[in-house]
mmJSON file of the N, C-alpha and C atoms, coordinates in Angstrom:
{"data_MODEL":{"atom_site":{
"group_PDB":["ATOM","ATOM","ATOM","ATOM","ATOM","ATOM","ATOM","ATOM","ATOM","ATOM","ATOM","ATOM","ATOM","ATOM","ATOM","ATOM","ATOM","ATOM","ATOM","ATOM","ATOM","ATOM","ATOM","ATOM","ATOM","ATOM","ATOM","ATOM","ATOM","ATOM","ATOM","ATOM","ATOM","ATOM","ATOM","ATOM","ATOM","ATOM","ATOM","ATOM","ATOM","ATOM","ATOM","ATOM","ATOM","ATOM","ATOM","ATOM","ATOM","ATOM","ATOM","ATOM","ATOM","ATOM","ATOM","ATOM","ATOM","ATOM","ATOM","ATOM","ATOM","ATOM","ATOM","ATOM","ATOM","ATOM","ATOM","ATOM","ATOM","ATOM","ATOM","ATOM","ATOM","ATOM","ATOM","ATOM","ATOM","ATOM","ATOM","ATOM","ATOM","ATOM","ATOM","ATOM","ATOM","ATOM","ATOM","ATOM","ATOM","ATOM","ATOM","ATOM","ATOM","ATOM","ATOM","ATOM","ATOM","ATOM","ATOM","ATOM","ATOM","ATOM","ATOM","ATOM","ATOM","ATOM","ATOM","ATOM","ATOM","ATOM","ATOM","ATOM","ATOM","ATOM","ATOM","ATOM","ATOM","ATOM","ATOM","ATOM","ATOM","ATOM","ATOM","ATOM","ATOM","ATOM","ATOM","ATOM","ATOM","ATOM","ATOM","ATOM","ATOM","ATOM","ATOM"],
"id":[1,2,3,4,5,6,7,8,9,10,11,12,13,14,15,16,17,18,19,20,21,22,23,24,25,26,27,28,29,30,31,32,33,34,35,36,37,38,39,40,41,42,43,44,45,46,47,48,49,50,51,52,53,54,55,56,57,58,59,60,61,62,63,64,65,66,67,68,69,70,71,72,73,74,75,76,77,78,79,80,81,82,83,84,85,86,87,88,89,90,91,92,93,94,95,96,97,98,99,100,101,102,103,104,105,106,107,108,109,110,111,112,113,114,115,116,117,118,119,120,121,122,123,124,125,126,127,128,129,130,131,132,133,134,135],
"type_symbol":["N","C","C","N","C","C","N","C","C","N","C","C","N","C","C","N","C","C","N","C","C","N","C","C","N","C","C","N","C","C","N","C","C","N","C","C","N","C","C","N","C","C","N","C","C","N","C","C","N","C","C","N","C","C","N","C","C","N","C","C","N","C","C","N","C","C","N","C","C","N","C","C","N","C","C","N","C","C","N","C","C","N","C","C","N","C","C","N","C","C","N","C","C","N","C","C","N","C","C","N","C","C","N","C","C","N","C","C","N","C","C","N","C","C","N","C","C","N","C","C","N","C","C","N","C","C","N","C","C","N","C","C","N","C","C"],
"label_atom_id":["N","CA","C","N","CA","C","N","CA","C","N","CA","C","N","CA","C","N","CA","C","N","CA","C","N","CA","C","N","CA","C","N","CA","C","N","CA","C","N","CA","C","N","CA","C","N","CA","C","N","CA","C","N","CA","C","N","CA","C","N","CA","C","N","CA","C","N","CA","C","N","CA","C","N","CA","C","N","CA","C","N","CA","C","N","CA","C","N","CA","C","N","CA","C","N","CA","C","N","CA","C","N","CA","C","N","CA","C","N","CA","C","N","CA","C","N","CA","C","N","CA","C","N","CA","C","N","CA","C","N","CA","C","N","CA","C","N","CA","C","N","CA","C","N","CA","C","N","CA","C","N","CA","C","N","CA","C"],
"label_alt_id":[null,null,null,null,null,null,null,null,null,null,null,null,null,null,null,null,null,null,null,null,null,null,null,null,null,null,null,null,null,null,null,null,null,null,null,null,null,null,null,null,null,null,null,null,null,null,null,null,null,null,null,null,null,null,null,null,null,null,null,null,null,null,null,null,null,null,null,null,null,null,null,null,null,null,null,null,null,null,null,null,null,null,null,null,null,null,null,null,null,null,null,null,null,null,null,null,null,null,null,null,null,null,null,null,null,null,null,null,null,null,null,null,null,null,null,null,null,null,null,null,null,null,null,null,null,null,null,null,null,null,null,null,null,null,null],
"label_comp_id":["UNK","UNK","UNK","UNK","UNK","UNK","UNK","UNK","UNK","UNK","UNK","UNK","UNK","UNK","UNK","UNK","UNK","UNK","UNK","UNK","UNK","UNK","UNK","UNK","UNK","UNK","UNK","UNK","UNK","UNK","UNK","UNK","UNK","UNK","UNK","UNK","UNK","UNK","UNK","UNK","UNK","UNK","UNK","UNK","UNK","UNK","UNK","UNK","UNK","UNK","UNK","UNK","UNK","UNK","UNK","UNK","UNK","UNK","UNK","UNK","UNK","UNK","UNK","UNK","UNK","UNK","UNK","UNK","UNK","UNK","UNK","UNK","UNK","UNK","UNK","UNK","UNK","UNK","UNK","UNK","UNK","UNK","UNK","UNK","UNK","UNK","UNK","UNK","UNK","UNK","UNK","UNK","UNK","UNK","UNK","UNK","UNK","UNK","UNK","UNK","UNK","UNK","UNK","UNK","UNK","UNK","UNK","UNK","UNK","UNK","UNK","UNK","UNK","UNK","UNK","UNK","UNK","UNK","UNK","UNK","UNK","UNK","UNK","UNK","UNK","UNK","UNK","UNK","UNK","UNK","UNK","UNK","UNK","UNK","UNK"],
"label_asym_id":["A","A","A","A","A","A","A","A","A","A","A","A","A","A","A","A","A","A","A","A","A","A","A","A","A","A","A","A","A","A","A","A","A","A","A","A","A","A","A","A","A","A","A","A","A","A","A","A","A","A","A","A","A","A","A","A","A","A","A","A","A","A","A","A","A","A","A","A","A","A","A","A","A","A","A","A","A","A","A","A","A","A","A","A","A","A","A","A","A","A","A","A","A","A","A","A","A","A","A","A","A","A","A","A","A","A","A","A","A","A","A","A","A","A","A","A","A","A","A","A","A","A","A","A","A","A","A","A","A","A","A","A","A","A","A"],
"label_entity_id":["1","1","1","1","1","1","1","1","1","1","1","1","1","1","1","1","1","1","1","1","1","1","1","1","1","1","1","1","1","1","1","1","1","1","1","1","1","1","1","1","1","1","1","1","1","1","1","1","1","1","1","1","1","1","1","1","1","1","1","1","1","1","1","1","1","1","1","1","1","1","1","1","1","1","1","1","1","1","1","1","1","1","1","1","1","1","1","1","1","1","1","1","1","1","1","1","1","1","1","1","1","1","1","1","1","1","1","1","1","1","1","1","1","1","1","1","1","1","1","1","1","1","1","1","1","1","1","1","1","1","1","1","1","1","1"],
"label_seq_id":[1,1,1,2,2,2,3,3,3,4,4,4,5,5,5,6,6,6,7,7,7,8,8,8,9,9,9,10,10,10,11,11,11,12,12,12,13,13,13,14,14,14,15,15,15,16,16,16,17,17,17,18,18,18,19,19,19,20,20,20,21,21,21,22,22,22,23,23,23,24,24,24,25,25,25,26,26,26,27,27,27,28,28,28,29,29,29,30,30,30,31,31,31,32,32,32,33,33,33,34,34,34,35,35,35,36,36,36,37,37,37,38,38,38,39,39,39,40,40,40,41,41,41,42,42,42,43,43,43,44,44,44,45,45,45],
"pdbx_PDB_ins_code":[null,null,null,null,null,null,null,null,null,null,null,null,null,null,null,null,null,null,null,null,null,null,null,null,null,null,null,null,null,null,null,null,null,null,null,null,null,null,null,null,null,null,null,null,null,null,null,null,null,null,null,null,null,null,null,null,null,null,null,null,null,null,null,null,null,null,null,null,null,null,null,null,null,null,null,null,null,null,null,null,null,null,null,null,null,null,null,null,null,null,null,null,null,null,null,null,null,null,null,null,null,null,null,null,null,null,null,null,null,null,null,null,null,null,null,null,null,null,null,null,null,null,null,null,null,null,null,null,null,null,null,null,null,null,null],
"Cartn_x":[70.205,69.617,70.325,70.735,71.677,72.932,73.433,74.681,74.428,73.66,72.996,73.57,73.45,73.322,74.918,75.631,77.298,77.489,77.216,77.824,76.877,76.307,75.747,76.6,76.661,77.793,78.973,79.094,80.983,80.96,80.255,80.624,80.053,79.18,79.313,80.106,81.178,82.226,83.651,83.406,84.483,84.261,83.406,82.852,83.439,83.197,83.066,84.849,85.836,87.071,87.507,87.041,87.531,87.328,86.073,85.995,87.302,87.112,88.378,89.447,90.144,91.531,91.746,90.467,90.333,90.517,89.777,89.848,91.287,92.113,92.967,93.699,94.037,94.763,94.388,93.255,93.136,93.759,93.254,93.803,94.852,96.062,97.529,97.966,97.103,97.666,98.276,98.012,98.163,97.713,97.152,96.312,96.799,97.532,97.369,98.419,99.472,100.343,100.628,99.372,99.961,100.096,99.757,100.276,102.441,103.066,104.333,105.132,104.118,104.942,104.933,103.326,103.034,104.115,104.904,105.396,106.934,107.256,108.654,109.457,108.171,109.001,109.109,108.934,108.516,109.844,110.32,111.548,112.617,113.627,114.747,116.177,116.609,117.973,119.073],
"Cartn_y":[105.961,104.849,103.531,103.211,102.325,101.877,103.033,103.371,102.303,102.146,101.55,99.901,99.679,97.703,97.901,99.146,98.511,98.799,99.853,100.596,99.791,99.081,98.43,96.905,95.794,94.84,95.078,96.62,97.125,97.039,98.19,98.528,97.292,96.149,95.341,94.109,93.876,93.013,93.538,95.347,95.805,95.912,96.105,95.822,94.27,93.209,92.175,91.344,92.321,92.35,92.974,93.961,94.875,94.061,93.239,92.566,91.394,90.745,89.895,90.405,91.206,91.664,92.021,92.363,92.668,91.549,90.602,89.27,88.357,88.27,88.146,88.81,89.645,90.633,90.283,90.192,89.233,88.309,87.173,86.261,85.89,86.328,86.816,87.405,88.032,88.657,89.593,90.673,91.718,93.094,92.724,93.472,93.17,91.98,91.497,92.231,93.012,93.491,94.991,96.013,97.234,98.468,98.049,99.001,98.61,98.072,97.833,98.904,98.652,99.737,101.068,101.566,103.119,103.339,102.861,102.961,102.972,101.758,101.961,103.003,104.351,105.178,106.365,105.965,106.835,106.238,105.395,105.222,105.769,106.225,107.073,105.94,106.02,104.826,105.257],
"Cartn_z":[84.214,84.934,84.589,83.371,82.78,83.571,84.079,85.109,85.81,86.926,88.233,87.969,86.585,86.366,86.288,86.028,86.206,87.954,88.127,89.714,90.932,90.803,91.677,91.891,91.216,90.995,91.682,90.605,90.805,92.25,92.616,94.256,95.691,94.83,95.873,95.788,94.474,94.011,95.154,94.743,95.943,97.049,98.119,99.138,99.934,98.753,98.815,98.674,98.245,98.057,99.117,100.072,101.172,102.486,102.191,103.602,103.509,102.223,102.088,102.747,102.171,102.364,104.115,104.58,106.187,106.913,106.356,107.08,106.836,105.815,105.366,106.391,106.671,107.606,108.946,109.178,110.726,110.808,109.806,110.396,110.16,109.224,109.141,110.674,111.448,112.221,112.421,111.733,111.066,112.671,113.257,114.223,115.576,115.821,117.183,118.234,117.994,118.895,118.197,118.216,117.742,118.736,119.634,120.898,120.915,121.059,121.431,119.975,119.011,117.677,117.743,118.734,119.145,119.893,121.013,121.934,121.593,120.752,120.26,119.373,119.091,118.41,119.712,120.404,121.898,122.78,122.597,123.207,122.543,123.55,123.491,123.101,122.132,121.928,122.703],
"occupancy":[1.0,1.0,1.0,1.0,1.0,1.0,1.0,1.0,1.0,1.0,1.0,1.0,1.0,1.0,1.0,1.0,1.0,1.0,1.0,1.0,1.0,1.0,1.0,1.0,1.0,1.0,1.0,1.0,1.0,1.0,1.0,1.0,1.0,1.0,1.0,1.0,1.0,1.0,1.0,1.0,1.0,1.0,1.0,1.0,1.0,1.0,1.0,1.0,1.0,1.0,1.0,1.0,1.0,1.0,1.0,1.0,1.0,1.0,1.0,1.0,1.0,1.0,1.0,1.0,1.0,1.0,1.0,1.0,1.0,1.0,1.0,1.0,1.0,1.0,1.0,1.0,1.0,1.0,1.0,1.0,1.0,1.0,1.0,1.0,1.0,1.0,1.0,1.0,1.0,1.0,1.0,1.0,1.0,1.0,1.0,1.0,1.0,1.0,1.0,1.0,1.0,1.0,1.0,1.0,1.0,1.0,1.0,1.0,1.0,1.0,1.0,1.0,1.0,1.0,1.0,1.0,1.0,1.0,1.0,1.0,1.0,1.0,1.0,1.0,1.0,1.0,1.0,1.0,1.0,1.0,1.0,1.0,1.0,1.0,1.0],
"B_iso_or_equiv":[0.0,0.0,0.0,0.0,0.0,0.0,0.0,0.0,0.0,0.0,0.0,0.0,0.0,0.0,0.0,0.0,0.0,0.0,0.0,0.0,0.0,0.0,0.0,0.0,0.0,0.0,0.0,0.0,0.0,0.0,0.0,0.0,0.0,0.0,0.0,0.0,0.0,0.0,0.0,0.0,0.0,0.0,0.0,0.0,0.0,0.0,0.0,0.0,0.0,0.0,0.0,0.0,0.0,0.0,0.0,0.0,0.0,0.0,0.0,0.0,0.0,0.0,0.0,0.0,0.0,0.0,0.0,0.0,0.0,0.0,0.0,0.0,0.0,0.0,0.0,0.0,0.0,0.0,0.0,0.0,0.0,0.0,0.0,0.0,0.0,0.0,0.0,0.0,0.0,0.0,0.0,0.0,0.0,0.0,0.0,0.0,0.0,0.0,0.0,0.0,0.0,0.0,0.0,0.0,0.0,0.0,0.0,0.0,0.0,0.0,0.0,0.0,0.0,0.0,0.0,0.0,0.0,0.0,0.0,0.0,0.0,0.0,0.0,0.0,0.0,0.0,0.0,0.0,0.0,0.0,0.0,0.0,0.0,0.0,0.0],
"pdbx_formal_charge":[null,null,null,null,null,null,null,null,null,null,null,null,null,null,null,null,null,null,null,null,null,null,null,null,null,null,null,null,null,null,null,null,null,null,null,null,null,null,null,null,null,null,null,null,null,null,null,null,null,null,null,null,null,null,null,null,null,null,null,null,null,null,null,null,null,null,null,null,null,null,null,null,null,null,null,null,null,null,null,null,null,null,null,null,null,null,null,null,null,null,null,null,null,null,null,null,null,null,null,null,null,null,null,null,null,null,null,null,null,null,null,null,null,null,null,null,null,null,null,null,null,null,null,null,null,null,null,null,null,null,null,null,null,null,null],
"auth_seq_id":[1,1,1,2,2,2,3,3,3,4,4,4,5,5,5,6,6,6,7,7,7,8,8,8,9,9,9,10,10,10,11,11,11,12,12,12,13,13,13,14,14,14,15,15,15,16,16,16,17,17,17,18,18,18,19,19,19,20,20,20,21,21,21,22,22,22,23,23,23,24,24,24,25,25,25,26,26,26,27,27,27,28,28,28,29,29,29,30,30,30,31,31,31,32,32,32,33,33,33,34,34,34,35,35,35,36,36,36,37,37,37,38,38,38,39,39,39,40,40,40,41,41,41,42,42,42,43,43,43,44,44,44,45,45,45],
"auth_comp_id":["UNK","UNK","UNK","UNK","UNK","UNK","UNK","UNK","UNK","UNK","UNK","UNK","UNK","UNK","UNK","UNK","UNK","UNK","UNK","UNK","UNK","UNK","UNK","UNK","UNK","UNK","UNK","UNK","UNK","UNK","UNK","UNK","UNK","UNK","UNK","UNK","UNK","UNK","UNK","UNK","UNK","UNK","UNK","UNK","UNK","UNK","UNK","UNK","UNK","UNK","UNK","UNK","UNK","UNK","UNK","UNK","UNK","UNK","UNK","UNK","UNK","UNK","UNK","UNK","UNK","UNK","UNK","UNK","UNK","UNK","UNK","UNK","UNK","UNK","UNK","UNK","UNK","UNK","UNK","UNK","UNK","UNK","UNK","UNK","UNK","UNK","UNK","UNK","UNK","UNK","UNK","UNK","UNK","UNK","UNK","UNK","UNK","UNK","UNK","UNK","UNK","UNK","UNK","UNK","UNK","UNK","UNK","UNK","UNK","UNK","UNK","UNK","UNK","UNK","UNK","UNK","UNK","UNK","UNK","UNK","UNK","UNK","UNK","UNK","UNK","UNK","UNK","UNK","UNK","UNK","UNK","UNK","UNK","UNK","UNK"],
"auth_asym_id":["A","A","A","A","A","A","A","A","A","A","A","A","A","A","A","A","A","A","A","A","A","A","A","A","A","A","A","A","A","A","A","A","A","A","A","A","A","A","A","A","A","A","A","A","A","A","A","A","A","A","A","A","A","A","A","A","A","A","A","A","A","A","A","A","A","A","A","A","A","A","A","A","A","A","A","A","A","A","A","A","A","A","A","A","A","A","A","A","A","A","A","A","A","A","A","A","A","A","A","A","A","A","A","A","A","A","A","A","A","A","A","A","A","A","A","A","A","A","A","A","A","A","A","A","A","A","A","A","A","A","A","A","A","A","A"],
"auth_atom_id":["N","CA","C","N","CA","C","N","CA","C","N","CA","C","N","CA","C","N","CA","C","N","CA","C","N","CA","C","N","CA","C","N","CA","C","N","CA","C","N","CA","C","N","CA","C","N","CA","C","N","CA","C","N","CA","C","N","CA","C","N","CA","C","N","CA","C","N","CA","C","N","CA","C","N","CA","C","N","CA","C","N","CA","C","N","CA","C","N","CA","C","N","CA","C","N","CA","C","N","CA","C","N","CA","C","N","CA","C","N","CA","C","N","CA","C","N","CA","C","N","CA","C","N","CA","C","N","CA","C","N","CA","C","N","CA","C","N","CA","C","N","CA","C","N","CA","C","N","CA","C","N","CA","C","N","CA","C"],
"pdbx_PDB_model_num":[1,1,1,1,1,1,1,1,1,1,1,1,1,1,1,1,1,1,1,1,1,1,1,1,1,1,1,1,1,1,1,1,1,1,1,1,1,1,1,1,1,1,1,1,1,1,1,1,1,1,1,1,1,1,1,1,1,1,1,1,1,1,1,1,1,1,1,1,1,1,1,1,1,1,1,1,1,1,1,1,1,1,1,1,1,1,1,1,1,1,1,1,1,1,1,1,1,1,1,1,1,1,1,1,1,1,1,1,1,1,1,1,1,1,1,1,1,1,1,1,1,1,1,1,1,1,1,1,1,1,1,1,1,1,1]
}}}
């Protein structure tokens, strides 16, 4: 039961680091043109 007062924190400190890094990546722009990369290994050189 002791467990709970570390793994509760832990996992909403990382939670709380995952949304970061997501949003970070939005708004870097990380997301905005990923159809043209599916497609460019689909073209023939």
């Amino acid at each position: 039961m002791d467990i709970l007062f570390l793994l509760i924190p832990f996992s909403v400190v990382l939670a709380l680091l995952i949304m970061v890094a997501l949003g970070w990546a939005v708004w870097r722009g990380q997301f905005e043109s990923v159809e043209p990369e599916g497609e460019r290994i689909l073209d023939a050189d």
